[in-house]
N, C-alpha and C positions, 0 to 999 in steps of 0.2 A: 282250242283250235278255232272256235268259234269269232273268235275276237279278230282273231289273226287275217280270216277270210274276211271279215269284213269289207274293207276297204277293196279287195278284189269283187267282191260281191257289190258294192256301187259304183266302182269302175264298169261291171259287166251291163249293169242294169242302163248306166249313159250308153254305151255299146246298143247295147239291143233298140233302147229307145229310138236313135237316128236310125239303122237300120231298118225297122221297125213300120218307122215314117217313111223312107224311101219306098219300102216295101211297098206301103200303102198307095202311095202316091203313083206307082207304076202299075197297080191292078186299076185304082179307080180311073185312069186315064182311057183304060179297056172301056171299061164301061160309060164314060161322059167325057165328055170335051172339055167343061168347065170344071173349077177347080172341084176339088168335095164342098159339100156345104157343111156350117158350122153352124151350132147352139146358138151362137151370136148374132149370125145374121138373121136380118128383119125379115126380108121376103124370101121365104121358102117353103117348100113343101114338107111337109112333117115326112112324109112316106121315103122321099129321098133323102131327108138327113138320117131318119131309120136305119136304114141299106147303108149310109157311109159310116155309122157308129157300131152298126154290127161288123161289117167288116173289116172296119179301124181296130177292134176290138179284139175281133179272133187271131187276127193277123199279131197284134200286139202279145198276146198271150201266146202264142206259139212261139216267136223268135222270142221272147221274154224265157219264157220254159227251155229252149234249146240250148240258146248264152248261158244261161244259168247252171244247167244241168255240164254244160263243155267247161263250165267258167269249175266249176269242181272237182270234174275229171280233172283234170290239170294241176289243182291243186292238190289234189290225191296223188298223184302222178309224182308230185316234188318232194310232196312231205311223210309219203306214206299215211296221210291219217283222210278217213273221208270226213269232209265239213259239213252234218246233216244226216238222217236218220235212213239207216240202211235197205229199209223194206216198208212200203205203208203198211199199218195196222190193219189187222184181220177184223 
């Protein structure tokens, strides 16, 4: 079953990624006017690209976690089987 979810499982993970980015894009506009700052660019402050990579981050990680978790449900839902381990380890 594993195989099978696959391709559902990097379909979900494109999903999550633009989401993800929009996400992103509409909290950091809260807080700055200008775009976020990026690794790449030359003149920046460390502290503010800090702050845009933590919260690119967490935010990534959570809609990542949520598609993925719903992106399961569903396939549990069709096939009756769940794709992935029932309970974390104790």
């Amino acid at each position: 079953m594993k195989l099978a979810f696959m391709p559902i499982s990097i379909g979900a993970g494109f999903l999550a990624a633009a989401v993800g980015k929009k996400a992103f894009e509409r909290i950091w506009a809260l807080f700055d006017e200008e775009e976020p700052p990026d690794a790449q660019h030359r003149d920046i402050r460390l502290v503010k690209l800090a702050v845009a990579l933590l919260i690119e981050g967490a935010i990534f990680r959570l809609v990542r976690g949520l598609v993925d978790h719903g992106a399961r449900r569903g396939f549990a839902r069709v096939t009756g089987t769940w794709p992935g381990e029932e309970a974390p380890e104790s």
